[in-house]
N, C-alpha and C positions, 0 to 999 in steps of 0.2 A: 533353762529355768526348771525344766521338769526333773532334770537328773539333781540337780543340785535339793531338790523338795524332796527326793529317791532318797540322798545322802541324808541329809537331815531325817526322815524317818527313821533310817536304819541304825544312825548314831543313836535317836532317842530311847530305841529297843532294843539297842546294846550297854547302853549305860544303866537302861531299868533293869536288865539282867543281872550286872553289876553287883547294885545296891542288892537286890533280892538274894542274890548269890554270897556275898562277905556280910551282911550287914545283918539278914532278915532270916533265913532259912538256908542254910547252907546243901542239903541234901536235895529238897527242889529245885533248889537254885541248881543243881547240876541237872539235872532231869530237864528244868525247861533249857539248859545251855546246851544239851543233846539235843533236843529234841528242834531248836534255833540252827541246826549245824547240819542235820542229817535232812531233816523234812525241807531245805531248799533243793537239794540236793536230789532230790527223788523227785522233786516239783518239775526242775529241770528235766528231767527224763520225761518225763510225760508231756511237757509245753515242745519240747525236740522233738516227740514223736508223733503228735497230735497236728505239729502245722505243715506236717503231710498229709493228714487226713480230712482236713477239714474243706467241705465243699459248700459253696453260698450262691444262691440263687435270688432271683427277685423279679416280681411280676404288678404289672400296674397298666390302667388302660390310656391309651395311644393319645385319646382328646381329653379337655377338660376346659369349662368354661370357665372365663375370667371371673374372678372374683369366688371361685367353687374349691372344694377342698380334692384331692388328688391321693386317695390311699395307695401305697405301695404297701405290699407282701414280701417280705422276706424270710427266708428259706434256708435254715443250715442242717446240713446230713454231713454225718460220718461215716467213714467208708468202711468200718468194721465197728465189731460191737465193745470192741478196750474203750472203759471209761478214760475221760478225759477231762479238766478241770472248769475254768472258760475260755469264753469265747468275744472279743472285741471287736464290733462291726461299727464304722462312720458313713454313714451315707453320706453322699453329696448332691447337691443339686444346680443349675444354672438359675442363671441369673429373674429369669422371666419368674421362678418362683422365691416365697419366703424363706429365709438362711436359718432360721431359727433349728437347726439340728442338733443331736445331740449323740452322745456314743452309747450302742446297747450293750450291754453284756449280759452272755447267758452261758449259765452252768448246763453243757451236758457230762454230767458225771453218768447218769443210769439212763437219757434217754437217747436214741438213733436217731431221730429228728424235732427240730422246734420251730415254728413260726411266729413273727410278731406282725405288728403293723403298724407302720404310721402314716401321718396326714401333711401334705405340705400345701401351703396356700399360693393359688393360682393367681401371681397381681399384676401381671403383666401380656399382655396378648402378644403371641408369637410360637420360634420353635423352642421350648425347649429342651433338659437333657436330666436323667437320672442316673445315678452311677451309685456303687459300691466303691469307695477311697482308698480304707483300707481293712483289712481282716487282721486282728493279734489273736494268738492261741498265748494265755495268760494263765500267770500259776504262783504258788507261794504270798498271798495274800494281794495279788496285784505287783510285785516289785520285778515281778519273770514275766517279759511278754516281749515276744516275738514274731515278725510278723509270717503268716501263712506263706506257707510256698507254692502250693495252690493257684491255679490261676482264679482272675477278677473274673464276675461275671462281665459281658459286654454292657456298657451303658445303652438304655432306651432314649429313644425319641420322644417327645411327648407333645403335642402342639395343645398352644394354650389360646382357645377360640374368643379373639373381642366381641365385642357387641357394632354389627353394621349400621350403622345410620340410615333412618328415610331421608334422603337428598329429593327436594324439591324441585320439580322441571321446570321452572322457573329458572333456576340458576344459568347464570351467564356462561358458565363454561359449559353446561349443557345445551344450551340452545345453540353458538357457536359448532359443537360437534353435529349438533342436528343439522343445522341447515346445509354444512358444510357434503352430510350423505344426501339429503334430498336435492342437492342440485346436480350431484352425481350419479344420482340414481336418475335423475328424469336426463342425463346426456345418455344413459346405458337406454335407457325406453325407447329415446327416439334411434338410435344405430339399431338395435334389435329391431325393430317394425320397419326401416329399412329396408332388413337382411328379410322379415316375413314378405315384403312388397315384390320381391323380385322371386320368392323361393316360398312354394306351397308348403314343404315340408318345415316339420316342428325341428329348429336350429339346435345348435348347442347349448343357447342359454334356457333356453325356456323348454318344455315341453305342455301338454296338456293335464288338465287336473285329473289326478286318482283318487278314489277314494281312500282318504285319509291320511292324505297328502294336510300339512299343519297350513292354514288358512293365512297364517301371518307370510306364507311365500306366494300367494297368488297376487301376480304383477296384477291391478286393478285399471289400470288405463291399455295396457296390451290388449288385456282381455275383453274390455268393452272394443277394441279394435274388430279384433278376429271375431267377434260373436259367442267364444266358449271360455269356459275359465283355464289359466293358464299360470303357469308357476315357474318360480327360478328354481335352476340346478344349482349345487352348491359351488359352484365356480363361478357362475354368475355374482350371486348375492357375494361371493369373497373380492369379488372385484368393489364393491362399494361400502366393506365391513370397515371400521377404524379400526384402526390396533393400538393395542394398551400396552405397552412394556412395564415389566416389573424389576426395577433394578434398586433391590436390596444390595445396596454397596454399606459397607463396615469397614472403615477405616482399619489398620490392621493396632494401631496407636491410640486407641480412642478406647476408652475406659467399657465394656461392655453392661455394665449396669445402666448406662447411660445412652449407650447405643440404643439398646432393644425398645426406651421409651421413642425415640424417632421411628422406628423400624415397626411398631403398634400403627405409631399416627398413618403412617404411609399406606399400611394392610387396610387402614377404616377408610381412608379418603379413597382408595384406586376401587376397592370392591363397593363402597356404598356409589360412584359413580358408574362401575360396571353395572351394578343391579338396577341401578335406575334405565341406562339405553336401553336393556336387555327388556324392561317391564315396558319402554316403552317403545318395544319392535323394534329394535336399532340390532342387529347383532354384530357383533365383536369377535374380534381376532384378538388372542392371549399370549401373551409370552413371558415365560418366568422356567426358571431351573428346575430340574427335576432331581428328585433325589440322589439319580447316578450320576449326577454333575451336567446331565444334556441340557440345550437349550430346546424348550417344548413349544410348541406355538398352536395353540386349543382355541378352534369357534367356539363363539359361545352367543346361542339362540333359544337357549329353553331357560325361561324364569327361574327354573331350578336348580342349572346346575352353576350357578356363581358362589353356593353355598357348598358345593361338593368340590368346585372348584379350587376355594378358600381349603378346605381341607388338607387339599394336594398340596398348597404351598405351605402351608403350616406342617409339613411332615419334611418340610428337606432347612437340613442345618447350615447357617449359615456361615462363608466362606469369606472369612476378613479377604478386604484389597480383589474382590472379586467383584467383575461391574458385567453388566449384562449388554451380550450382542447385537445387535438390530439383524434380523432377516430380512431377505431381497422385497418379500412380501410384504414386509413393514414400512422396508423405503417407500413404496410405491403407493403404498395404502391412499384412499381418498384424506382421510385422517390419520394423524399420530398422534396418541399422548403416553410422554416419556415420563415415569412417576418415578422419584429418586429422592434418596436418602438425603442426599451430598451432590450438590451440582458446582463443587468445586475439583479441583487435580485434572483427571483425564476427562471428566466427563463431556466434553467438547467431543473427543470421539465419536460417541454414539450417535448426538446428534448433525455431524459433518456427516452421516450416511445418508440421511435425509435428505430424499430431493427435494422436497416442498416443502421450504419453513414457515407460508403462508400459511396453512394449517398442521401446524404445529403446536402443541401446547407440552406445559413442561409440570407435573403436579409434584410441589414438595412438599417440605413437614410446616415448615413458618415462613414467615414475613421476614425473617431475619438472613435468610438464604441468598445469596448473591443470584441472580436472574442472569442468562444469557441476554445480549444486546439485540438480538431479532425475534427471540421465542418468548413469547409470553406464560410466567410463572404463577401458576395459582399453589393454594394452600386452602386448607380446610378450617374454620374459624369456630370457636365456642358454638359456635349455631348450627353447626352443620350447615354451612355456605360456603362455595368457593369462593375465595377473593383474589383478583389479582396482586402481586405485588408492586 
């Protein structure tokens, strides 16, 4: 369509030359018919030589909260100081932001570098991506354009930060995980005071309180035992942490504009229920991909870092047909909750690593998600409440 809108220009300003030339002004009429013949001609040589020269840059920052605006800077320098005509830059952008782009053009005829900026609207929470499409070195009124031969800058990461929910402790799948560590936690009490019955010395799990040593690890029933205050080692409290998995599965077939609103729901439901144990003394074992592709598995005991945590998952892109691990530590965990996209195709997998589907829970996006037949499937509802399916 575009070449055939090229032809039809070109015919229309060959035919005006025409009339001008026989009809109207015979001697201008050759003047603009040279000057129609020779100035593409020359345009060409410069749009040839130019899209080796032309280098494109672009800078924009890493987060951006949902519903906020996301400036990118971009960046073109020429790599000597020959004028050169313009210049055609399309940015693109994924899915998680607004499409609304459009194509810049800029003359550097006399300057060595130019900067513009635009704004793209953050409407989606998740990873997503900024890129440069394509670059044209363009000439002779727009009809010569060619694309650069210059390489693309690398596209950026951009993570687009949701808004977490306060989940009430109240909630049923919260108190379920709760009771499931405190009956766990007081079998670890009595074995420990056991092993203290027969052995003066301070064990492996516990030792005695330092100062400033964080107060939420002092065992409170040990310690009224022995007479002194007394704390878990991080092995200890990892024996009774539940574990959260994070498995961001993406169909490889599944329309991605589409995807990334499931892929929102599941980041607000797994981290607004991590924030909630975590605030209330529960601490947690984590597992979710890491930007090098690893499978990472992070405690998580300090209020604050579920928000720095969030970050981390929001900086790694997501891997259509890619389902998440279970570690040995997970199988075994007092609790498990598997939080997923798609709890159809393989996902049986993950869960057959699990020894204990007693406490097992499975968090998806909706109501609408087929549920495994022994694990109970919650989902996160307009209210910020979990409901079982």
């Amino acid at each position: 369509m575009k070449i055939v809108k090229n032809l039809i220009s070109v015919s229309a300003v060959a035919f005006l030359l025409y009339i001008f030339t026989f009809y109207i002004d015979g001697e201008m009429g050759v003047i603009l018919l040279s000057f129609m013949i020779f100035a593409p001609f020359f345009s060409l040589v410069f749009v040839l030589y130019s899209r080796n020269r032309i280098n494109v840059t672009f800078d924009c920052d890493g987060y951006v909260k949902k519903g906020g605006k996301l400036k990118v800077t971009v960046t073109v320098e020429k790599k000597d100081g020959l004028p050169f005509a313009l210049v055609d830059i399309k940015p693109s952008v994924s899915e998680v932001f607004g499409k609304e782009l459009k194509i810049y053009r800029l003359s550097m005829l006399n300057e060595h570098r130019k900067d513009f900026t635009f704004t793209i609207d953050a409407l989606t929470g998740g990873n997503g991506e900024i890129s440069i499409e394509t670059v044209y070195s363009c000439g002779f009124l727009g009809f010569i354009r060619l694309k650069a031969k210059t390489p693309l800058p690398q596209p950026k990461s951009v993570g687009v930060i949701p808004e977490i929910p306060d989940i009430k402790a109240s909630s049923q799948l919260f108190r379920s995980i709760a009771d499931v560590v405190m009956t766990s936690d007081d079998e670890e009490d009595n074995d420990t005071a056991m092993m203290f019955s027969t052995n003066t010395t301070v064990g492996y799990e516990h030792r005695e309180y330092v100062m400033g040593d964080p107060l939420k690890r002092v065992n409170w029933k040990l310690s009224t035992k022995k007479g002194k205050l007394m704390v878990r080692l991080d092995e200890a409290s990892a024996s009774v942490q539940p574990s959260i998995l994070l498995d961001l599965y993406r169909d490889g077939s599944a329309k991605a504009e589409n995807a990334v609103i499931g892929e929102e729901k599941l980041l607000v439901s797994v981290f607004g229920l991590l924030t909630l144990m975590v605030k209330q003394g529960i601490a947690c074992s984590f597992t979710y991909y890491s930007p090098t592709g690893e499978i990472i598995t992070e405690s998580v005991d300090n209020p604050d870092y579920p928000v720095q945590l969030l970050l981390k998952v929001l900086s790694v892109k997501i891997v259509p047909d890619r389902r998440i691990d279970i570690l040995p530590d997970s199988s075994t965990s007092c609790a498990c909750v598997v939080s997923t996209t798609d709890t159809g195709g393989n996902f049986s997998a993950i869960t057959d690593k699990i020894e204990n589907h007693e406490n097992t829970s499975i968090i998806g996006i909706s109501q609408k998600m087929p549920a495994p037949s022994d694990i109970p499937l919650w989902y996160l509802d307009e209210n910020n409440n979990f409901i079982m399916v």
